[in-house]
C-alpha positions in Angstrom: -22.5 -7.2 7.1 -23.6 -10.5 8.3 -21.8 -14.0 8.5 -23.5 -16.1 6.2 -25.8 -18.9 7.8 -23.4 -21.5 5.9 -20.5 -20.1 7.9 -21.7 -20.3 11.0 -23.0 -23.3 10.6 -19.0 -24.7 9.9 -18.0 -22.5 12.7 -20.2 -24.7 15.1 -19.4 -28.1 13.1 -15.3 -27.5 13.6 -15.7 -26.6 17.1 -18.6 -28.4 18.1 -18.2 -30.9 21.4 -20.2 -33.4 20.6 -18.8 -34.9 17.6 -16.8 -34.1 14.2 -19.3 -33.7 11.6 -18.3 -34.9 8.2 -19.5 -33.8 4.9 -22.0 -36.7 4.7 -23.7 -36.1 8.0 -23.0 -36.1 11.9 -20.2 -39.4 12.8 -19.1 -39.9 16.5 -15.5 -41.8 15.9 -14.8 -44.7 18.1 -12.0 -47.7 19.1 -9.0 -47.4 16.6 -11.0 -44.5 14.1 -10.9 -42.4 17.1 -7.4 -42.7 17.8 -6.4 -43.0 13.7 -7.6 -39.6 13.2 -4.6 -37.2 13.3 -5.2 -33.2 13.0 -3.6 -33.1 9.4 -6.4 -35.8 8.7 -8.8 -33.6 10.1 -7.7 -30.4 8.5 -7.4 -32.3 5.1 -11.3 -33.2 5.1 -12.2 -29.4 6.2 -9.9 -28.1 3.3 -13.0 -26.4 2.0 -14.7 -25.3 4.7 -11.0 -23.5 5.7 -11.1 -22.2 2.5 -14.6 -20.7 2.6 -14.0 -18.9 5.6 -10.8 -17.7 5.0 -12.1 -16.1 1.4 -15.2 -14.8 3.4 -13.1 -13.0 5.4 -10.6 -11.7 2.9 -14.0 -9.9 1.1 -15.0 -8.4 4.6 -10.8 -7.3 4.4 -11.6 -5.6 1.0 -15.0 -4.2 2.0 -13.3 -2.0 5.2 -10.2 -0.7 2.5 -13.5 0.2 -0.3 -15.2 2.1 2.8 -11.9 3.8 3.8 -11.9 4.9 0.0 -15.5 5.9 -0.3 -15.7 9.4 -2.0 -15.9 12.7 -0.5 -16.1 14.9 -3.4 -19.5 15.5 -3.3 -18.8 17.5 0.2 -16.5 19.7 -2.1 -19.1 22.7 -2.5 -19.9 23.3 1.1 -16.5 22.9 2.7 -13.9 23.2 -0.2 -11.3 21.1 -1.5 -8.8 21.8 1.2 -11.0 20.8 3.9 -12.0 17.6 1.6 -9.0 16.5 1.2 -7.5 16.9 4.7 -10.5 14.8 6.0 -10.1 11.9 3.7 -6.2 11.9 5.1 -7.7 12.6 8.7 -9.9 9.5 8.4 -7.5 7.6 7.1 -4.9 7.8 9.7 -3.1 10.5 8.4 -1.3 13.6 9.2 -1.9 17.1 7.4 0.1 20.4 7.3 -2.1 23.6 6.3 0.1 26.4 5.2 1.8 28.5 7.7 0.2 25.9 10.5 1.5 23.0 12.4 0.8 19.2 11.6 -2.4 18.1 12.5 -2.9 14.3 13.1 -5.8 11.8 13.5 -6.2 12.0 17.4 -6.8 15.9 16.9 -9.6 15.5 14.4 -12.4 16.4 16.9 -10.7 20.1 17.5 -10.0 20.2 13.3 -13.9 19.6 12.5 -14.6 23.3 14.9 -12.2 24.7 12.7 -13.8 24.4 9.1 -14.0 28.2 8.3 -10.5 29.0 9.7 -8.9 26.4 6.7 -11.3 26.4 3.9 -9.5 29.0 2.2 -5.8 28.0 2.8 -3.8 25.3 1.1 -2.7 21.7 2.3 1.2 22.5 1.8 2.0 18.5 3.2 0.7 15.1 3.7 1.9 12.3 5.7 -0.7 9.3 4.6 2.4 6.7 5.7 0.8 3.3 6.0 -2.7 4.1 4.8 -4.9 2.3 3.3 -5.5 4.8 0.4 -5.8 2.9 -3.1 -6.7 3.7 -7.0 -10.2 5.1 -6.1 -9.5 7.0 -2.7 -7.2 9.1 -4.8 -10.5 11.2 -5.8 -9.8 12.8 -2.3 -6.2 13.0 -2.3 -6.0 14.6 -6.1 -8.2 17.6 -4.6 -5.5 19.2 -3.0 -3.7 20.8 -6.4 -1.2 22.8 -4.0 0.0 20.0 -2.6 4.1 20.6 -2.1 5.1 17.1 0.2 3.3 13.8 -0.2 4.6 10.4 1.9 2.8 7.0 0.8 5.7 5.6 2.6 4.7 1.5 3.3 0.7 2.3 2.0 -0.1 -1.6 1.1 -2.7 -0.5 -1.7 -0.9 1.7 -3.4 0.0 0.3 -7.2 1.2 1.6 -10.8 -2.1 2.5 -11.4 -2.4 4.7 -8.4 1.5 6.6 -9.8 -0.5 7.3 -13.3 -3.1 9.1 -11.4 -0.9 11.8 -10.0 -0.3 14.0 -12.8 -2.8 16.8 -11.5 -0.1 17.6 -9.0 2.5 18.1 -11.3 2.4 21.7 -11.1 2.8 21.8 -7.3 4.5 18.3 -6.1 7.9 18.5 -4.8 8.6 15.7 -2.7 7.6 12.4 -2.6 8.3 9.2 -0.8 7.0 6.0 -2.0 9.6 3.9 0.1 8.3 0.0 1.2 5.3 0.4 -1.0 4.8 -3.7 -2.1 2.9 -3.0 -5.2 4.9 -0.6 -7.5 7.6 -1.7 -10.1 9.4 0.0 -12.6 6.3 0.9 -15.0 4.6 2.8 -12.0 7.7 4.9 -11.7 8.1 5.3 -15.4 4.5 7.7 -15.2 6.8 10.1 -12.7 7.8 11.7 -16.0 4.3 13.7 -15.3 5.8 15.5 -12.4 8.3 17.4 -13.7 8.7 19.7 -10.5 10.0 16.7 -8.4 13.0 17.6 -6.2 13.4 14.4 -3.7 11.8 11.3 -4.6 12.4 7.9 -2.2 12.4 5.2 -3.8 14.1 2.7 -1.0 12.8 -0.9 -0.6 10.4 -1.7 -3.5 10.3 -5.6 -3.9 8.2 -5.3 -6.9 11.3 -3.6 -8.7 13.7 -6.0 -10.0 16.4 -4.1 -10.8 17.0 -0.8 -8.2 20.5 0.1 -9.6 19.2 0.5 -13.2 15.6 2.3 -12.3 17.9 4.9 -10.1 19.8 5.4 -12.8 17.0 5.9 -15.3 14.9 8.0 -12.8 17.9 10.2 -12.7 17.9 10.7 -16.2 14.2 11.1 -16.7 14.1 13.5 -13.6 17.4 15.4 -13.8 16.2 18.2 -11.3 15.1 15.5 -8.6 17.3 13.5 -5.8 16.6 10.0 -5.7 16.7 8.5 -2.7 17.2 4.6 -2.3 19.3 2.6 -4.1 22.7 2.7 -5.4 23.8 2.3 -9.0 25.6 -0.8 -8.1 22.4 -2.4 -6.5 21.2 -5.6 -8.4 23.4 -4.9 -11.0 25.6 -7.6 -12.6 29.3 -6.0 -12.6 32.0 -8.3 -13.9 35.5 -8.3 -12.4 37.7 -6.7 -14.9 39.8 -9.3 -16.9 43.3 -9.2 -15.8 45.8 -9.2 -18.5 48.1 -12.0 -18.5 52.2 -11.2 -18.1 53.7 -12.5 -21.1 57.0 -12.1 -19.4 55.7 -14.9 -16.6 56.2 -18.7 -17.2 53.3 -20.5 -18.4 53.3 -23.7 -15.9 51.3 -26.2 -17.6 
């Protein structure tokens, strides 16, 4: 995608050597203007152009995550789900764990590709998509491995409550799940967990978007009673009173 001419053209005006240009037209600052004009001056009459390019290059941010998400479902007939799936992990920067075989990571993706017809009929048993950039629409991919057993989205920026509603088709296979340093998911994300029923270890740990961790542990252990939950303490952001001691009737009263 190119820069727009309007950006480059700012570009060239900030940096330009022979002169600041200004939004009325090209000025050359002399004697006392020269010397009056601080960088926080400066800065101050380019708010907008700063502003431009910074949200220019926050869409061309959101544009790479999109393509990272793009679907590959329609590869499903020819290769299988398995092989689908682990691709979209693959690509992302993730790890996969075929049954009975060994983890295979990103750097080894050139070897996995000669190896299509060797994994098309077994399982993904684990993924490790730690620090991905998987979001709400990349899950197509992710959901096609219904034998999934181990899933980490340990520190993945884009992964929201939305994203936690989404997981029910696992719920007959899922069995551990870390969703530790994930900035985006509060306390009605984890509330859709209900869906996996199967859950045995489920990390939880450093969530900012959770207010309370103390009281969601304690309400995740009730709504999952079969699972460990990993995290937080009971006592964590909860507001515990000292005890009131009773007074000594026995004791003096100084007044």
């Amino acid at each position: 995608m190119a820069a727009p001419r309007t950006s480059l053209r700012l570009v060239a005006a900030i940096w330009s050597t022979r002169g600041i240009h200004g939004r009325g037209g090209a000025a050359t600052p002399e004697g006392s203007q020269k010397k009056g004009k601080t960088l926080l001056q400066f800065l101050s009459d380019r708010f907008y152009d700063v502003e431009f390019l910074r949200e220019y290059f926050l869409q061309r941010q959101m544009l790479k995550v999109h393509q990272k998400n793009r679907s590959f479902t329609h590869m499903v007939e020819q290769y299988g789900p398995y092989i689908v799936g682990a691709c979209f992990i693959l690509d992302q920067g993730g790890m996969v764990k075929f049954q009975n075989n060994d983890w295979i990571g990103p750097k080894e993706r050139g070897r996995f590709a000669l190896e299509f017809s060797k994994f098309q009929e077994v399982s993904v048993e684990a993924v490790d998509a730690s620090g991905c950039a998987i979001n709400y629409e990349g899950l197509d991919n992710l959901l096609l491995l219904r034998n999934l057993q181990s899933l980490s989205l340990r520190h993945c920026p884009h992964v929201d409550d939305w994203c936690l509603s989404r997981l029910y088709p696992l719920a007959s296979s899922l069995q551990e799940l870390s969703l530790a340093g994930c900035p985006h998911i509060s306390e009605r994300g984890l509330a859709c967990l209900h869906h996996l029923p199967n859950l045995r270890k489920l990390d939880i740990s450093d969530l900012p978007a959770v207010s309370n961790p103390g009281l969601t542990q304690i309400l995740m252990e009730e709504m999952l009673p079969n699972c460990e939950i990993l995290g937080a303490s009971w006592a964590q952001g909860l507001n515990v009173e000292p005890e009131e001691q009773p007074q000594d009737k026995a004791s003096p009263v100084h007044v």
